[in-house]
TIVOKE-558372 format. One line per 10 residues: number of its first residue (from 1); their letters; for each residue x, z, y of C-alpha. Coordinates in steps of 0.1 Angstrom, whole numbers, always signed. Example, Ala and Ser with C-alpha at 12.3 -4.5 7.8 and 13.67 -1.06 7.14 Angstrom:
2
1	as	+123/+78/-45  +137/+71/-11;
***
This chain:
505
1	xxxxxxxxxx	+138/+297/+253  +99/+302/+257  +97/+263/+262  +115/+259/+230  +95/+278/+213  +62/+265/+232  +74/+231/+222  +79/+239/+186  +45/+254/+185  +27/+228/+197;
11	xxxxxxxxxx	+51/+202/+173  +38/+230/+144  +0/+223/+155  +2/+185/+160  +19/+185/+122  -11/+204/+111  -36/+182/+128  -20/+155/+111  -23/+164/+76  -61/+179/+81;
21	xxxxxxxxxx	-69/+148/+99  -55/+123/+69  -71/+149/+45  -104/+141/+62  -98/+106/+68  -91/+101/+31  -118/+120/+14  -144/+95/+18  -118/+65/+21  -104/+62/-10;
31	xxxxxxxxxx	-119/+63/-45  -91/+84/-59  -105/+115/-40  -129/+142/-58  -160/+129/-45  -161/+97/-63  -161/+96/-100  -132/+75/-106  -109/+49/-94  -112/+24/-119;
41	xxxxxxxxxx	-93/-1/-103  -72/-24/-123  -44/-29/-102  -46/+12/-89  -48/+20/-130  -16/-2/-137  +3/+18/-114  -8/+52/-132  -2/+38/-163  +35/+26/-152;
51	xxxxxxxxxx	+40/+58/-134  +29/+80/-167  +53/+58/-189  +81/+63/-164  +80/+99/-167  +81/+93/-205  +107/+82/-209  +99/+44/-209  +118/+17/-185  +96/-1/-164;
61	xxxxxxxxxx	+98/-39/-169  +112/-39/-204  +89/-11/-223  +57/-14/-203  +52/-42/-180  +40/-51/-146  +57/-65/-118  +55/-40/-85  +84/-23/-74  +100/+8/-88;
71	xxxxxxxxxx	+89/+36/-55  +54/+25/-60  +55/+35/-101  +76/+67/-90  +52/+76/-66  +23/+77/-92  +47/+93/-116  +45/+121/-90  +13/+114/-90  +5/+118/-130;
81	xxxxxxxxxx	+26/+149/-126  +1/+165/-105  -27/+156/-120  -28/+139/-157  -62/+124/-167  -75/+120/-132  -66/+103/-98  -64/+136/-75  -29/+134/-82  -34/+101/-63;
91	xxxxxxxxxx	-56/+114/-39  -31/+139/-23  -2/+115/-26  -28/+94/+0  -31/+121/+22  +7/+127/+24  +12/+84/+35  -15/+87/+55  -4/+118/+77  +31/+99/+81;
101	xxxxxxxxxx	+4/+70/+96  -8/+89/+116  +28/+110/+132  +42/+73/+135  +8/+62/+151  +7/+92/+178  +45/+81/+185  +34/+44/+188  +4/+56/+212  +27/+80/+230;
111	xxxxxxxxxx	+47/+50/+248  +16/+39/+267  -4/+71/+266  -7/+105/+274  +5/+128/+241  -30/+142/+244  -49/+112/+243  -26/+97/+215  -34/+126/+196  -68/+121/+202;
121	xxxxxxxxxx	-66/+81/+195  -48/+85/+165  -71/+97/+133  -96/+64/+152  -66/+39/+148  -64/+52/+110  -98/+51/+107  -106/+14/+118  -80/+5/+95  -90/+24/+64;
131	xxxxxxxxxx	-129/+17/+65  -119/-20/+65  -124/-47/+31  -84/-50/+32  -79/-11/+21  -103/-22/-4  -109/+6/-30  -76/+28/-22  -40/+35/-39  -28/-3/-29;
141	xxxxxxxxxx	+9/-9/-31  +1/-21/+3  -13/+12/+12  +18/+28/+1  +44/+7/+28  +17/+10/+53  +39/+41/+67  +74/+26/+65  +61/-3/+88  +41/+19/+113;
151	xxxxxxxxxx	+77/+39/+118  +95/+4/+121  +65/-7/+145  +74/+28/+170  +113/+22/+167  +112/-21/+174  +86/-8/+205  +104/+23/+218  +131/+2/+222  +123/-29/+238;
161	xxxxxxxxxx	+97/-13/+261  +126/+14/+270  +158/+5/+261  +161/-35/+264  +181/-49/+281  +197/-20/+298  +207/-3/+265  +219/-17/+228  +199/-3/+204  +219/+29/+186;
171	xxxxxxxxxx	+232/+26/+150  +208/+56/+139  +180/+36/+142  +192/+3/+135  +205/+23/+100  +171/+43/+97  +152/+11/+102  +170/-7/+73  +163/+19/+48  +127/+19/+59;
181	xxxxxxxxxx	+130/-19/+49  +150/-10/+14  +118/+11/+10  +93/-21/+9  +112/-40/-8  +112/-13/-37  +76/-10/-31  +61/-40/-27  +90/-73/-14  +57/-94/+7;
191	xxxxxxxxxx	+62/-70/+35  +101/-74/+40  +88/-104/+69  +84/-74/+90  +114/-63/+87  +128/-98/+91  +119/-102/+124  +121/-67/+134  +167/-74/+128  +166/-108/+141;
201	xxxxxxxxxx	+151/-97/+174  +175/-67/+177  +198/-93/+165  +188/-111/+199  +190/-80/+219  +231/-79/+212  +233/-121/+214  +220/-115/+246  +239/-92/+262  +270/-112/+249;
211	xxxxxxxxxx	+280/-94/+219  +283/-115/+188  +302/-88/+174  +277/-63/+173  +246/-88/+162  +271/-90/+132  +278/-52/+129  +239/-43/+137  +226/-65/+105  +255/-50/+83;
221	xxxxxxxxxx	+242/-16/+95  +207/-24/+88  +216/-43/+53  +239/-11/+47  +206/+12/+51  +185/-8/+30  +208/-7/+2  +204/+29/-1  +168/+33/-16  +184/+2/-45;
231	xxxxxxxxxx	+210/+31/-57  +192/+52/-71  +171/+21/-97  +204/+5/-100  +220/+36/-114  +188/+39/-137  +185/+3/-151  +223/-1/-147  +232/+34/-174  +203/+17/-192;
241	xxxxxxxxxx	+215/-20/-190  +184/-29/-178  +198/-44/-147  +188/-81/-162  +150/-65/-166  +147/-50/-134  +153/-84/-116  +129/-104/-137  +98/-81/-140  +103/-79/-102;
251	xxxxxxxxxx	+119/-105/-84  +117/-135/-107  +82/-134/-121  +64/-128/-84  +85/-157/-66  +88/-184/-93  +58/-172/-118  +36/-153/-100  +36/-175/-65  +40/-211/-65;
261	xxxxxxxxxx	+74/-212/-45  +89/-231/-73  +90/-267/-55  +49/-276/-70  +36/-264/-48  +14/-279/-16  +35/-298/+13  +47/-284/+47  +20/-301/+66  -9/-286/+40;
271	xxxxxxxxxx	+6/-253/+37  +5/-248/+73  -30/-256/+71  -39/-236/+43  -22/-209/+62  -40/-210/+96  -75/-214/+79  -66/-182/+53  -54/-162/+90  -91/-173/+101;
281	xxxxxxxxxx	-109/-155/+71  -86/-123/+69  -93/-120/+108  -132/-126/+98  -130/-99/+72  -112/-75/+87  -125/-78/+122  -126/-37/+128  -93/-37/+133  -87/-70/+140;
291	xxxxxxxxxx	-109/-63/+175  -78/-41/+185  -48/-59/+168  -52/-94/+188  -62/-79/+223  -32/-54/+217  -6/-77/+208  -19/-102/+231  -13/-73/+261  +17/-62/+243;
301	xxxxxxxxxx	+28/-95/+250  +24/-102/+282  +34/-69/+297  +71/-67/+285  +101/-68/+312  +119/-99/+293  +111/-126/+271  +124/-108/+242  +104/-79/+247  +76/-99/+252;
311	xxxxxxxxxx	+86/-125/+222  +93/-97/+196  +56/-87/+190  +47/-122/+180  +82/-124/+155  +68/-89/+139  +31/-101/+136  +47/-139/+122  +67/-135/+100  +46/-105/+82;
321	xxxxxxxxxx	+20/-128/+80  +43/-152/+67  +63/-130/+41  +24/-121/+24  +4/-158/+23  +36/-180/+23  +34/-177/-16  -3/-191/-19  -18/-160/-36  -44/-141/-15;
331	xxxxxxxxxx	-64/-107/-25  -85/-89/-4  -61/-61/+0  -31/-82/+7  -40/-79/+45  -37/-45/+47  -2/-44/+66  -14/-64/+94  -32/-35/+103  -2/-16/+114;
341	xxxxxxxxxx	-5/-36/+150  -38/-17/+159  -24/+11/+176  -15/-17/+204  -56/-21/+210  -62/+18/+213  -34/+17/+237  -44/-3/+257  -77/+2/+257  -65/+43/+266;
351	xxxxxxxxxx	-46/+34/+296  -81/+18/+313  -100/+50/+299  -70/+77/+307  -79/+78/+344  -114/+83/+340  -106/+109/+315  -88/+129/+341  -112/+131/+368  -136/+154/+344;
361	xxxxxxxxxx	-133/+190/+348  -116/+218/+319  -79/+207/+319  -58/+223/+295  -47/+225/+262  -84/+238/+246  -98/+205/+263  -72/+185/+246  -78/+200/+213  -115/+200/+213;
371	xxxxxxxxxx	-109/+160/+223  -88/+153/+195  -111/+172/+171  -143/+151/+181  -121/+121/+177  -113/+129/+143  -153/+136/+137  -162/+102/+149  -129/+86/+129  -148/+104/+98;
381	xxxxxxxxxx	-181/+90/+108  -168/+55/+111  -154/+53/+75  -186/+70/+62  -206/+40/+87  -181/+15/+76  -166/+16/+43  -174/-2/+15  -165/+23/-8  -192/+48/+2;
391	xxxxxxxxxx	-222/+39/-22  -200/+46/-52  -199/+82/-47  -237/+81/-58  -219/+71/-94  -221/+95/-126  -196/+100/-146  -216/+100/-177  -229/+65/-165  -196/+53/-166;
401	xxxxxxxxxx	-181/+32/-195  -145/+49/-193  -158/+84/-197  -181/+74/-228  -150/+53/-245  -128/+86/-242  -152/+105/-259  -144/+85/-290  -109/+72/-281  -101/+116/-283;
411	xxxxxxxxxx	-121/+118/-318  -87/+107/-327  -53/+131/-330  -24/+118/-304  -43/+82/-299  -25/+48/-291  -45/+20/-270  -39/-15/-260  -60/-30/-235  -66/-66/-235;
421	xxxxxxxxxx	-85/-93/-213  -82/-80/-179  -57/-56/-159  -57/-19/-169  -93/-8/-173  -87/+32/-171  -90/+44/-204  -55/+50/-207  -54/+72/-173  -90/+88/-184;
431	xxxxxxxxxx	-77/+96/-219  -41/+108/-207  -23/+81/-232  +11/+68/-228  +14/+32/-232  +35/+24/-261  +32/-16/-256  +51/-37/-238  +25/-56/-225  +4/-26/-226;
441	xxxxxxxxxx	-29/-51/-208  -32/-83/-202  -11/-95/-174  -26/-126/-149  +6/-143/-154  +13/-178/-168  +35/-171/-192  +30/-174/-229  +44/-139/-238  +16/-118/-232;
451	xxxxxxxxxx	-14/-133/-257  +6/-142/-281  +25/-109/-282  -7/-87/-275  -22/-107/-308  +9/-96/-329  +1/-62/-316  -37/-68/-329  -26/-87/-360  -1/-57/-370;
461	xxxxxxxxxx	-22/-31/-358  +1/-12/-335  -24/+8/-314  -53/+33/-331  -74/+19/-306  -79/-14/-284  -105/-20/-253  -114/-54/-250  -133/-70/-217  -155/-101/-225;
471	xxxxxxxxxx	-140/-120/-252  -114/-107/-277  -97/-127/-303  -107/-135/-345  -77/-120/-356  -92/-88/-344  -116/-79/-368  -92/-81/-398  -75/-46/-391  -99/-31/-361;
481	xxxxxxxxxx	-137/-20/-362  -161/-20/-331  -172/+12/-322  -186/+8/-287  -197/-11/-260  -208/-13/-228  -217/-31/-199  -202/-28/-162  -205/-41/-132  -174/-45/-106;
491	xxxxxxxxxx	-182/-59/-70  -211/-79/-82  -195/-93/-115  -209/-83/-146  -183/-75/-174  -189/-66/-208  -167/-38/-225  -156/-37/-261  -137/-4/-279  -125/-14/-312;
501	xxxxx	-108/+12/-339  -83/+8/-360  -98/+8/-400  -86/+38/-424  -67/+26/-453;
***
């Protein structure tokens, strides 16, 4: 009984260290925490905006556009819920993903490790991964799976470096693992290769005891599991016959409109090409964690007790990579996932640093504590040292185009907006409105619907109020009025901000 109860209080501490640690971690890591003055990210903006709508009462992919999946918009829903004109909402829902990193992280580290040293190892792995160009500027959709593939990563590696080949892999996790996967594909469907070649390797492990039957019955089970997070959106669209919406806002604009999958694309020989030099540049710009990822998989490798166990690692690590850049698009941010192998470097760099660990004098649970608390200060001071989000924190508000726009964007009772030329600005999230267009900004899609429709909107003059980056069209100026503008400046690019009103009478 007293080691129940020892064990549950030190399961109560670790839980707590987890979410201080991913508190700490975040604060200066993302822009969507208190100490910058915004998040004006596009893409992070599109999500509010989506989110907000969601909660109104509007269906995603029919009444306000963009093409993520459905988790990702409910999880800033949440996020609008908490907080309605700002991004602290988005802040905390950080914190939450990123103490799940770091649980699943200390469970990856404890299969090599010490629990103490993975405890102290685990806010640096975070860290490294975090401070690098590839979290970019915080509240990715990337970001957001980041903790379903760290848990896949600890139950595909608890099992082959324990259980393989003496033991089949139980149904639990083989189930667990496939609604992790149902999860991604809801969020964001690039990182499903992970879970691709997470089944087929378990697939192996029955083939190779024999057992056809249960390589069948184990991908039913996982395919079974990943059905479950589709329910609940297929209910939704399904009692709103928006089934036929849901599949092309999601799954046929990113592979046949967004990627170039559609048969025009480059050959086999040139796409393999184009992949191994884009691997070369996302190792390049990533190379904090990048320094842990290939010496960890590399030891991961060659360590295992069969050739599955030592093959699997390299089908994860593949056929992620694959499932992102096989389309041809690439963004800084898209490289995010590969990130979840770093806990491989940090373990093994720990076992070589365990032994002379032990030989200094103090053991006990204070010396373990006051190790994992250091740890997490020098996992703070590496994303302060290392992040490129740092310098914006010395941003004002009242410098800020958004902030001045609102002022006059809320001169107006209940205002409507449309934002054209570029991705979501932020004035809708800064200003607390509700999208009431369908295409609500200007999409970077090649289809035809979006100008021509967003003109209508301008030529009809649907929204009180419409922000316009860089160029704007004629038609504009028979029913609108400019009544601001400013310039801005976004990772070296200089952009030019319009805010046009809608004329009285």
């Amino acid at each position: 009984m007293l080691e129940r109860a020892s064990r549950e209080k030190r399961d109560y501490l670790a839980a707590a260290y987890f979410i201080a640690a991913a508190f700490l971690l975040m604060l200066p890591a993302t822009r969507s925490s208190f100490l910058y003055p915004c998040n004006d990210w596009n893409d992070a903006n599109s999500y509010f905006s989506v989110g907000k709508a969601l909660f109104n009462g509007k269906m995603p992919y029919r009444d306000v556009f963009d093409q993520k999946g459905m988790y990702l918009y409910f999880f800033y829903g949440l996020a609008w819920l908490a907080s309605p004109r700002d991004f602290l909402g988005v802040f905390f829902l950080e914190v939450i993903l990123a103490a799940f990193d770091l649980a699943g992280i200390c469970r990856i580290l404890s299969l090599y490790v010490k629990k103490s040293t993975a405890l102290c190892a685990s806010p640096l792995v975070l860290a490294v991964v975090v401070c690098s160009r590839s979290f970019y500027w915080g509240g990715s959709a990337e970001e957001v799976c980041f903790p379903f593939l760290v848990w896949g990563l600890y139950f595909s590696l608890a099992y082959f470096q324990k259980g393989y080949p003496h033991e089949e892999m139980g149904w639990k996790v083989i189930f667990t693992a496939g609604i992790l996967a149902g999860m991604v594909a809801n969020i964001k469907f690039t990182s499903l290769g992970f879970f691709f070649g997470w089944m087929m390797c378990v697939a192996f492990s029955f083939l190779s005891r024999k057992d056809f039957f249960g390589a069948v019955r184990g991908c039913l089970v996982f395919l079974l599991g990943m059905l479950l997070p589709f329910l609940p959106w297929a209910v939704y669209f399904g009692i709103r016959g928006g089934l036929y919406e849901w599949y092309w806002g999601y799954v046929h604009i990113n592979v046949f409109v967004y990627s170039n999958l559609n048969g025009e694309g480059p050959g086999f020989f040139q796409r393999v090409y184009t992949l191994s030099k884009l691997l070369y540049w996302v190792i390049r710009t990533n190379m904090v964690y990048f320094a842990f990822v290939i010496p960890g998989i590399l030891w991961q490798a060659g360590k295992g007790r069969t050739w599955l166990g030592r093959f699997h690692i390299f089908a994860l690590s593949f056929f992620l990579f694959l499932g992102i850049y096989v389309g041809g698009s690439e963004l800084p941010y898209y490289a995010l996932p590969l990130g979840v192998f770093t806990p491989l470097g940090f373990a093994f760099l720990g076992q070589a640093l365990e032994g002379a660990w032990d030989r200094f004098p103090g053991a006990g649970g204070f010396r373990r504590w006051m190790a994992a608390l250091a740890a997490l200060a020098l996992g703070v001071g590496i994303i302060w040292a290392g992040s490129m989000n740092i310098p914006h924190m010395r941003e004002k508000k009242e410098d800020i185009f958004l902030y001045k726009f609102r002022d006059i964007v809320w001169q107006t009772p209940d205002p409507t907006l449309l934002n054209i030329g570029c991705l979501d600005a932020g004035l809708y999230t800064v200003c607390g409105i509700v999208p009431t267009c369908r295409w609500f900004q200007t999409q970077t899609l090649a289809i035809e619907d979006v100008l021509t429709e967003q003109e209508r909107y301008i030529r009809e003059g649907l929204t009180d109020y419409i922000i316009a980056r860089d160029s704007f069209p004629e038609v504009i100026w028979e029913k609108y009025q400019l009544v601001g503008e400013e310039p801005w400046q976004q990772e070296g690019i200089d952009f030019t901000y319009y805010l046009f009103r809608r004329k009285q009478g």
